[in-house]
C-alpha positions in Angstrom: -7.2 13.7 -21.0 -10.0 12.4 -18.6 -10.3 8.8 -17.7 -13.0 7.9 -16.1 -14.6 4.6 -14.9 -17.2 2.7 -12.9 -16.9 -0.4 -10.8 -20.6 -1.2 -10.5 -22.9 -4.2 -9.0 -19.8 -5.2 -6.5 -19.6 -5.5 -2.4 -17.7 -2.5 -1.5 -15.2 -3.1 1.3 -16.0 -0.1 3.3 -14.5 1.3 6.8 -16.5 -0.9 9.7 -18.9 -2.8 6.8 -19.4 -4.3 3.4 -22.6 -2.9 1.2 -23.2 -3.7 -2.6 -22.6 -0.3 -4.6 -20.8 1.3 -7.4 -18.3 3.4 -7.4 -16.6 6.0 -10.2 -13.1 6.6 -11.1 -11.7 10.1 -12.4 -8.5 10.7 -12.9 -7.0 8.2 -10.7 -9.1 9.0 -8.1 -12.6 7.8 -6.1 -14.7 10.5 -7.5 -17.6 8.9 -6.4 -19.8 6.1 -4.4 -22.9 5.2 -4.8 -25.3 2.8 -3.2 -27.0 -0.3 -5.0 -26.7 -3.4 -7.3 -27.2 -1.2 -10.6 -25.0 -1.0 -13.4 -24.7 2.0 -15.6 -24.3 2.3 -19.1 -20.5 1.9 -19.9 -19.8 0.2 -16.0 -17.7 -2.7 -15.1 -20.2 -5.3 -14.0 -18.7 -6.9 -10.9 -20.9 -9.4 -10.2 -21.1 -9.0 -6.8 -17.3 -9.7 -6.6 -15.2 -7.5 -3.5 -14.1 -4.4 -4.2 -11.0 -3.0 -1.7 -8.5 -0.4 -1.6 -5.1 -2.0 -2.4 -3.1 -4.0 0.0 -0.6 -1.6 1.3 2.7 -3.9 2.4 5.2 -2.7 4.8 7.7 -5.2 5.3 8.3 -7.4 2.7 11.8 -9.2 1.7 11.1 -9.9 -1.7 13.0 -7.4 -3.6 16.2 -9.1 -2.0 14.7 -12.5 -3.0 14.8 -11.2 -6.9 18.3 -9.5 -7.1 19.8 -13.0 -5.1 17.5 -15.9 -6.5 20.0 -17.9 -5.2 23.1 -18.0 -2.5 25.9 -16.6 -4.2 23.5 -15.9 -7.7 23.5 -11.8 -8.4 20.6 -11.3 -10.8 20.8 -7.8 -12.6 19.3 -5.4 -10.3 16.7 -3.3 -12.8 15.5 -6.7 -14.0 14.8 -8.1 -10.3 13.1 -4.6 -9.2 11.0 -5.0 -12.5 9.9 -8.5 -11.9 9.3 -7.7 -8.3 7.1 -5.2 -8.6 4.9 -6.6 -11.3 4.9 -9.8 -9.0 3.3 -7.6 -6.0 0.8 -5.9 -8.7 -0.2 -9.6 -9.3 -0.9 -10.2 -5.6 -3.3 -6.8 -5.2 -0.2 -5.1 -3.5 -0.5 -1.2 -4.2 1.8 0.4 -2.3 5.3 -0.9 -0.7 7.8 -0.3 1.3 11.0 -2.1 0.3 13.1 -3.6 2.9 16.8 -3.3 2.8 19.0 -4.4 5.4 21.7 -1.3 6.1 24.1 -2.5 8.2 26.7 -4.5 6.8 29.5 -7.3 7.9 33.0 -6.7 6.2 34.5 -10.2 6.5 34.1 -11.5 2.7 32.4 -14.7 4.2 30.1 -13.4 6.6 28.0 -12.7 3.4 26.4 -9.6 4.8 28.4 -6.9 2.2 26.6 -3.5 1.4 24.4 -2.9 -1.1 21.0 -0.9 0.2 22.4 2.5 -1.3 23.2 1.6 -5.1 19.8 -0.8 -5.2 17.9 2.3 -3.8 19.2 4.5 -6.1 18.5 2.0 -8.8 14.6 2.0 -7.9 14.1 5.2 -7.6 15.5 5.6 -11.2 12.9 3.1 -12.4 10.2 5.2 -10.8 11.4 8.2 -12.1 11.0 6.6 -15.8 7.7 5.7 -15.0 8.4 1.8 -15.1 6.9 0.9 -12.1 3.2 -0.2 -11.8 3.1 0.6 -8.4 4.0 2.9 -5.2 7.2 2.2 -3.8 8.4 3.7 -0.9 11.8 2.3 1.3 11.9 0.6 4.6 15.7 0.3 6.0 15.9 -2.7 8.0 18.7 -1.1 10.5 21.0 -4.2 11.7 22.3 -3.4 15.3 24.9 -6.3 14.5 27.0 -4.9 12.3 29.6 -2.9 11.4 28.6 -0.3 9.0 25.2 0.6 10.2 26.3 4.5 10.9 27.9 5.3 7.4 24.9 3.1 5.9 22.5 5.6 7.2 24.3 8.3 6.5 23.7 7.5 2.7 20.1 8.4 2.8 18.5 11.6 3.0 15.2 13.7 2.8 14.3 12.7 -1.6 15.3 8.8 -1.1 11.4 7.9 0.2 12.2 6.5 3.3 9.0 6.0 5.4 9.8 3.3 7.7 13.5 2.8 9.9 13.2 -0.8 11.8 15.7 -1.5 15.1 17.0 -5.2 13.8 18.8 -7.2 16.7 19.6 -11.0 15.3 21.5 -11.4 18.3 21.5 -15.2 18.9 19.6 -16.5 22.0 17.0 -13.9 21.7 13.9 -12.3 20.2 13.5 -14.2 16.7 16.1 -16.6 17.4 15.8 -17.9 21.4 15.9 -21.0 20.1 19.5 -21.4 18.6 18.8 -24.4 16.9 16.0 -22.4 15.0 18.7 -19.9 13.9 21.1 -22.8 13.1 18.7 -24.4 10.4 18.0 -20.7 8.9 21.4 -19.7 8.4 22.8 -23.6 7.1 19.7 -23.5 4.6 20.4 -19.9 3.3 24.2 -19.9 3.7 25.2 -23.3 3.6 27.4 -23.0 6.6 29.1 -26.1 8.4 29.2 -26.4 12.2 32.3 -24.4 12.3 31.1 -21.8 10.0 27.8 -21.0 12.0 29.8 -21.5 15.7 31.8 -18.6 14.3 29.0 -16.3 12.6 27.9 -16.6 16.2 30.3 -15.7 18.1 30.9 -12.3 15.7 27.7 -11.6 15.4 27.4 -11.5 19.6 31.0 -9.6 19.6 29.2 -7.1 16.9 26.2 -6.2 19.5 28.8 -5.7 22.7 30.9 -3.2 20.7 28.4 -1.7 18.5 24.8 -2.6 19.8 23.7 0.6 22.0 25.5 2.8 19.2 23.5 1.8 16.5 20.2 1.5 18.1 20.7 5.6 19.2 21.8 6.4 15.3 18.8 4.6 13.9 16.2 6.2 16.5 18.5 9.4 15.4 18.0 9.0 11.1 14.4 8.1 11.4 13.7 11.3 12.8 16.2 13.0 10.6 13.9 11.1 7.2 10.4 11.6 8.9 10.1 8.1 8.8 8.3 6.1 11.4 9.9 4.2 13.8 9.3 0.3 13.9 10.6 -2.0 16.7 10.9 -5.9 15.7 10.7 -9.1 17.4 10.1 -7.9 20.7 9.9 -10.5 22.9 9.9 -9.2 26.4 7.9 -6.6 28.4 11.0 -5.2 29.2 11.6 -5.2 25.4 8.5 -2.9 24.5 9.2 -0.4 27.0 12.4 0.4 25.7 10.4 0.2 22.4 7.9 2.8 23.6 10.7 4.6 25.2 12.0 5.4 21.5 9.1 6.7 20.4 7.8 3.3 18.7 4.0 2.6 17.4 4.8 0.2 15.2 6.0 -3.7 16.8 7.1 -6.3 13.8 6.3 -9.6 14.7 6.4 -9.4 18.0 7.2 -13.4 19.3 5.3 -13.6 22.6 1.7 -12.9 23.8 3.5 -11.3 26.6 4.8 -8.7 24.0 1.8 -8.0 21.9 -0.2 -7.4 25.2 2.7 -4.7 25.9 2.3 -3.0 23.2 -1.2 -2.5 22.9 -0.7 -1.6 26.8 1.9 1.1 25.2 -0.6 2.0 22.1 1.8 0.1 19.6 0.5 -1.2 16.9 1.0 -4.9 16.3 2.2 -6.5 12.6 2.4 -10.1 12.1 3.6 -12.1 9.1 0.9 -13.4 6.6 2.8 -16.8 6.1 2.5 -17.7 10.0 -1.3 -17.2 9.5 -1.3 -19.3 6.9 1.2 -22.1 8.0 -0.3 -22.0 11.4 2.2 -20.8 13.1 5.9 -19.0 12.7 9.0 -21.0 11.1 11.2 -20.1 14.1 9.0 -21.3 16.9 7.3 -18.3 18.2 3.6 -17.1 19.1 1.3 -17.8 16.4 -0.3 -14.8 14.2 -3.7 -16.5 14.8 -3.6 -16.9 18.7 -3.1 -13.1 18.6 -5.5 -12.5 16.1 -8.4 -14.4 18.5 -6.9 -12.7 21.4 -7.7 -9.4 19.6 -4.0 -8.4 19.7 -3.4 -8.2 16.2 -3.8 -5.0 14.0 -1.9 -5.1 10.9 -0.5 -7.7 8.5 2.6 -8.1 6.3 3.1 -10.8 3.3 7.0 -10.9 5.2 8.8 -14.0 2.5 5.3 -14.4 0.4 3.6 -11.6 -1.3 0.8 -13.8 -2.5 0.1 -14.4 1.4 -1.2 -10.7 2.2 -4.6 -10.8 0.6 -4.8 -14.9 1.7 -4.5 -13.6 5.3 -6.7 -10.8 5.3 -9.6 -13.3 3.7 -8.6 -15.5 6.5 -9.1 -13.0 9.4 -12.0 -12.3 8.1 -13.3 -15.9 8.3 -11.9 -15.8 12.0 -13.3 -13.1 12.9 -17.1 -13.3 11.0 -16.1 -9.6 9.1 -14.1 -9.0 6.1 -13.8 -5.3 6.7 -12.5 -5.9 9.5 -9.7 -8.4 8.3 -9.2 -6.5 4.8 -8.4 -3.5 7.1 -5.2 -5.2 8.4 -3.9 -4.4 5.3 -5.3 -1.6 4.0 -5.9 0.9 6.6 -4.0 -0.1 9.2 -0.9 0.1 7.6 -1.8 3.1 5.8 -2.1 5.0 9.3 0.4 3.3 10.7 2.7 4.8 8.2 0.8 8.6 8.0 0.0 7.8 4.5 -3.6 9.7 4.4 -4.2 9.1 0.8 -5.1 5.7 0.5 -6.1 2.8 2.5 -9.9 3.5 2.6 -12.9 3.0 -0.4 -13.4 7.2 0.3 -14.4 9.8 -2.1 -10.8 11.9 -2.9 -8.6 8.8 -1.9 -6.5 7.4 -4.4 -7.9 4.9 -6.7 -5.5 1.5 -5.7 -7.7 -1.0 -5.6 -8.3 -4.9 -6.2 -11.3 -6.9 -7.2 -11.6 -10.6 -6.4 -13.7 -13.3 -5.8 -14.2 -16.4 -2.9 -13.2 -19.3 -5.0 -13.1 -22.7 -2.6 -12.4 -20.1 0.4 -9.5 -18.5 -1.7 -9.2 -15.3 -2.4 -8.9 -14.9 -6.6 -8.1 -11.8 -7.9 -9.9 -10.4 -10.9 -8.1 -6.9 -11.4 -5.5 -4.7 -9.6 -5.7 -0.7 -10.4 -3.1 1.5 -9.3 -4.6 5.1 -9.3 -7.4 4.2 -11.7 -5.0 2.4 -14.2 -5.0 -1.7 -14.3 -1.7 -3.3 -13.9 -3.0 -6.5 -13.2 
């Protein structure tokens, strides 16, 4: 059967502008745009409120946050990937890629143990059934520091949605973690390690990248071109860093931690993503460059809710208060990330695209959302 629909009287968050218009839904698609504060028969009236494509999110930890609430608490996994993803419907988040770490740490109290396969399989059961209320796509957060990473990989193939392969290297005294002391507060507060605990999850995890790094980082280049995924490079720190980066093929830099870094890549056309809770905080939880000071630098192009998915839209309001143009700051997360990723579909308020979109309002300088459609159906 048809649906059809019309948001009418709302600003339109277009490619390069705003403009009051309307536009129709058909069949969960943007069938059609039109100019104007007028409201037809049977429309939505908007109020003037924003109307945007769906935030698109492409690295975001929360899925791992549901299925382990707490240190050493397993919730069951179809309830956490449930919950999860009507939580991102409730932020505006349309379409996600799902980080999982593959590469895994045998020793029992290292507490890295495998489990990206069977909660992959798991979603993409959920999706087949229909019982997701949004586009989910998988993002394997490859861990150079590890034992497993190979065999992980190996698990995946050309129907398991994998659109984005990230190089991980948590080895301490660089990229995210120069500052040790920074690493040595993260891991106590999620682990609860004591001084000899974390001396030791130091020294293997620096033993891991001596005997395994280079390996890993040439099988992970190697499976993201064996899934037609794109290639992602994170917490590059260094010049030197981004050129190897760029050597593999990278467009993509997570988080990069330096000025020095983002100005790399955008010397090497990669695309820079920062996390929307450094935006917000004012600045990164482990010490690095600040998500703003790029952004006024004109070295950021893309943003990820990271730990927070209520964050992502925050951020993109927020840029666009920096910068004097919501388009521009609502593009960070809509069709940025859609190129980034090849995804041609969505990202853009554009006759044919698919109809994920969010409405909200400026309430006290906060973004409040007032509906979330994921082609042309409301799920939030």
């Amino acid at each position: 059967m048809t649906q059809e629909m019309i948001l009418a009287n709302a600003t339109l968050v277009l490619p390069g502008e705003t403009r009051t218009g309307s536009l129709r839904i058909k069949d969960g698609e943007i069938a059609d745009m039109a100019e104007g504060a007028g409201v037809p028969t049977g429309a939505v009236d908007c109020g003037g409120d924003f109307v945007s494509p769906g935030l698109i999110e492409l690295h975001t930890d929360n899925l791992e946050r549901h299925i382990q609430p707490r240190p050493k608490v397993d919730w069951p996994h179809a309830a956490a990937i449930i919950a999860h993803d009507a939580e991102l419907a409730g932020t505006g988040i349309t379409t996600v890629f799902d980080a999982l770490r593959v590469g895994s740490i045998k020793a029992k109290e290292a507490r890295y143990g495998q489990y990206a396969r069977s909660l992959a399989s798991e979603l993409l059961e959920l999706r087949a059934k229909d019982a997701l209320k949004i586009s989910h796509f998988l993002h394997l957060r490859a861990e150079v520091c590890s034992e497993t990473l190979v065999e992980e990989l190996n698990e995946f193939g050309d129907d398991d949605r994998v659109g984005l392969v990230s190089l991980m290297d948590h080895t301490p005294g660089q990229r995210q973690f120069r500052d040790i002391s920074k690493l040595e507060a993260y891991v106590k507060g999620k682990h609860g390690f004591d001084d000899d605990a974390f001396l030791q999850h130091i020294a293997n995890l620096k033993t891991m990248r001596d005997t395994y790094g280079d390996l890993h980082e040439v099988e992970a280049v190697k499976a993201a071109q064996r899934f037609g995924a794109v290639l992602a490079s994170h917490d590059d720190t260094t010049e030197d860093q981004v050129a190897v980066s760029a050597g593999h093929g990278i467009r993509l830099a997570e988080f990069p931690t330096t000025v020095e870094a983002a100005r790399a890549c955008h010397a090497h056309d990669i695309q820079v993503m920062m996390g929307a809770p450094n935006l917000i905080r004012g600045g990164s939880h482990s010490g690095n460059v600040a998500a703003q000071e790029l952004a006024e630098l004109d070295l950021l192009d893309i943003v990820s809710s990271d730990y927070v998915p209520a964050a992502l839209l925050l951020a993109a309001a927020r840029l666009g208060e920096i910068w004097g143009d919501m388009s521009r700051g609502m593009a960070t997360v809509t069709s940025a990330p859609a190129k980034a990723v090849g995804l041609k579909d969505r990202g853009a308020l554009e006759v044919g695209k698919r109809a994920d979109l969010i409405r909200f309002a400026m309430r006290a300088g906060v973004p409040a959302l007032q509906g979330v459609y994921s082609r042309g159906q409301r799920v939030a």
